[in-house]
C-alpha positions as semicolon CSV with decimal commas, in nm:
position;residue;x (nm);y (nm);z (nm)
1;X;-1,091;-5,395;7,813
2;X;-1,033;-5,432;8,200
3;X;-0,849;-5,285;8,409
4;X;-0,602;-5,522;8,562
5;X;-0,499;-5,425;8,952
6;X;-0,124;-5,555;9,042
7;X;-0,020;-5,751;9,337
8;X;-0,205;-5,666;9,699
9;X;-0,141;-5,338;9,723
10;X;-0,486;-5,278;9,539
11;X;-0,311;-5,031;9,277
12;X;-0,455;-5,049;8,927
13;X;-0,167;-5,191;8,679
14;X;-0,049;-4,997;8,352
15;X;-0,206;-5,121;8,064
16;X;-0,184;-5,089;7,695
17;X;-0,351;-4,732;7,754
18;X;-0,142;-4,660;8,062
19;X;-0,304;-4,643;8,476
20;X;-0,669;-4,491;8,520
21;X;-0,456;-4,127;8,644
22;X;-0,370;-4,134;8,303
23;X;-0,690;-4,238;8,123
24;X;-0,836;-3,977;8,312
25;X;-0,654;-3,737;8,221
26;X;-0,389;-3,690;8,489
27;X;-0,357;-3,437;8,775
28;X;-0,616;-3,238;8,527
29;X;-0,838;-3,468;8,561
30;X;-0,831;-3,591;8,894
31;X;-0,868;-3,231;8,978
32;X;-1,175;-3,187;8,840
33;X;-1,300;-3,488;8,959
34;X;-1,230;-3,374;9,283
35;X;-1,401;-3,005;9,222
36;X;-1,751;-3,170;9,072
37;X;-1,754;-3,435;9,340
38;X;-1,702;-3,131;9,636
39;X;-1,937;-2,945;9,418
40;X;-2,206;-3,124;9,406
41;X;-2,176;-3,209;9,789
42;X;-2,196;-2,912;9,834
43;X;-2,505;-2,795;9,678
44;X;-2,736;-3,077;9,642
45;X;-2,945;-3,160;9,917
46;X;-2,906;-3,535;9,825
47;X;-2,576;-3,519;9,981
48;X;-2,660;-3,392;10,287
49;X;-2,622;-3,697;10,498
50;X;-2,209;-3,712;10,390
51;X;-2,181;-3,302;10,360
52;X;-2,229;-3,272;10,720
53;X;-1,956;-3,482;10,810
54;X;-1,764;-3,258;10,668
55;X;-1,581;-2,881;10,770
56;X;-1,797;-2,612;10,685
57;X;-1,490;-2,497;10,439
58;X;-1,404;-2,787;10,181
59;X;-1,063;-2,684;10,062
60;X;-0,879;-2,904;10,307
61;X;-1,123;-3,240;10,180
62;X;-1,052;-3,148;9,870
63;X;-0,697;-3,129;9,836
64;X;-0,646;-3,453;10,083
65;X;-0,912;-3,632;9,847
66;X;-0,713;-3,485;9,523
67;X;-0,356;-3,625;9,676
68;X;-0,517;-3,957;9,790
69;X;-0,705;-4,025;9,451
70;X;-0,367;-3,918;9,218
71;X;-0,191;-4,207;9,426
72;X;-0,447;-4,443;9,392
73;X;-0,540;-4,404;9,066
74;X;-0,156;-4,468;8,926
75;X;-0,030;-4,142;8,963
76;X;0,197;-3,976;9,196
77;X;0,206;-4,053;9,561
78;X;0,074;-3,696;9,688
79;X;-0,108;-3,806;9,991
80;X;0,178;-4,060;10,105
81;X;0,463;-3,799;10,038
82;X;0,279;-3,586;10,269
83;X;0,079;-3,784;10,546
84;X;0,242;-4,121;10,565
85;X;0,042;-4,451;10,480
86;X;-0,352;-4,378;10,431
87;X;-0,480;-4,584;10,679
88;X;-0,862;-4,475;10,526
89;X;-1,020;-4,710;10,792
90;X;-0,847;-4,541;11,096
91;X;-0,870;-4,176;11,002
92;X;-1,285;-4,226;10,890
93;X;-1,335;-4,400;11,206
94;X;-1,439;-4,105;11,361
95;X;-1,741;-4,022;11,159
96;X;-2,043;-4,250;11,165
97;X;-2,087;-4,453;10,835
98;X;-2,338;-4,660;10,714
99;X;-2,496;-4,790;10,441
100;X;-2,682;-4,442;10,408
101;X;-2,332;-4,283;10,388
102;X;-2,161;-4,486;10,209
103;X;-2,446;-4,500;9,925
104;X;-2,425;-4,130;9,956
105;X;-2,089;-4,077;9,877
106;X;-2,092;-4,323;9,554
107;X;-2,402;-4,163;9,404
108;X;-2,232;-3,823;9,505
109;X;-1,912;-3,963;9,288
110;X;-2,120;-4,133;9,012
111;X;-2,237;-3,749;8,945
112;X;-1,869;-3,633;8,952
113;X;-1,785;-3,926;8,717
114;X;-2,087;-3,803;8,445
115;X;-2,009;-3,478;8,497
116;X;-1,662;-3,549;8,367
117;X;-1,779;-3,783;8,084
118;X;-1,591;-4,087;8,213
119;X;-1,764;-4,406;8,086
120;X;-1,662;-4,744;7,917
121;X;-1,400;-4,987;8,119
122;X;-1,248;-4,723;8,287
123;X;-1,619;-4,575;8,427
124;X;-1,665;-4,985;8,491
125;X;-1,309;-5,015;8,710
126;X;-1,363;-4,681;8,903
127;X;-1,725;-4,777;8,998
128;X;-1,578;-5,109;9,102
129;X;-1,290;-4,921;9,311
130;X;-1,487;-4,701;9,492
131;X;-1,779;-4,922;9,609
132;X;-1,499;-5,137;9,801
133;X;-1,340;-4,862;9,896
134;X;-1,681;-4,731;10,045
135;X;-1,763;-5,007;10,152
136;X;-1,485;-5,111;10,350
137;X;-1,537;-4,762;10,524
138;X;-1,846;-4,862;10,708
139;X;-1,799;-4,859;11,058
140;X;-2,217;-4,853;11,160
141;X;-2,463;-5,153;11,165
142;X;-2,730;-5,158;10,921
């Protein structure tokens, strides 16, 4: 079954088994989304290219990336309670991203996302999400 997403402000719409925060398994599971995704920057030299646009200490990226996704995904508005309005575009725009980058950071999620055994629609709608997501953060000619 696919996920519906409501109206324009991109958010993914309740359905019969409630928003993806919830099919994931709530703040839980965003959480540890979050930690593998981190994680595995963090360690594998495959993610080198995004790692290094990064602080050398992670805990701030991961809590920002942990209130942003619980809002995003259906859940509650952590990152807008606390910063104001995204604005992803703006506040990446300082960090050269490509294609290179961008690929990066999806296959560096994709791991996060096995690692956490999501799969089915809901591995289908979140692999959907983030690629325009990623995408739209490009600011670098190929």
């Amino acid at each position: 079954m696919p996920l519906p997403i409501s109206g324009q402000s991109g958010q993914p719409a309740p359905g019969p088994e409630g928003s993806p925060y919830d099919m994931i398994g709530g703040e839980t599971g965003v959480a540890a989304l979050v930690q593998r995704f981190y994680d595995h920057m963090d360690s594998d030299p495959a993610f080198a290219r995004i790692r290094e646009l990064h602080q050398d200490d992670l805990a701030s990226a991961r809590q920002k990336l942990f209130e942003f996704l619980s809002g995003w995904l259906g859940g509650p508005q952590l990152f807008i309670e606390k910063y104001g309005h995204p604005r992803l575009r703006g506040r990446h725009m300082p960090f050269p991203i490509g294609d290179l980058e961008r690929d990066e950071w999806i296959a560096c999620m994709r791991r996060a996302m096995d690692d956490n055994a999501m799969d089915g629609p809901l591995r289908q709608f979140l692999e959907e999400r983030f690629m325009h997501v990623a995408s739209f953060m490009r600011n670098q000619e190929p």
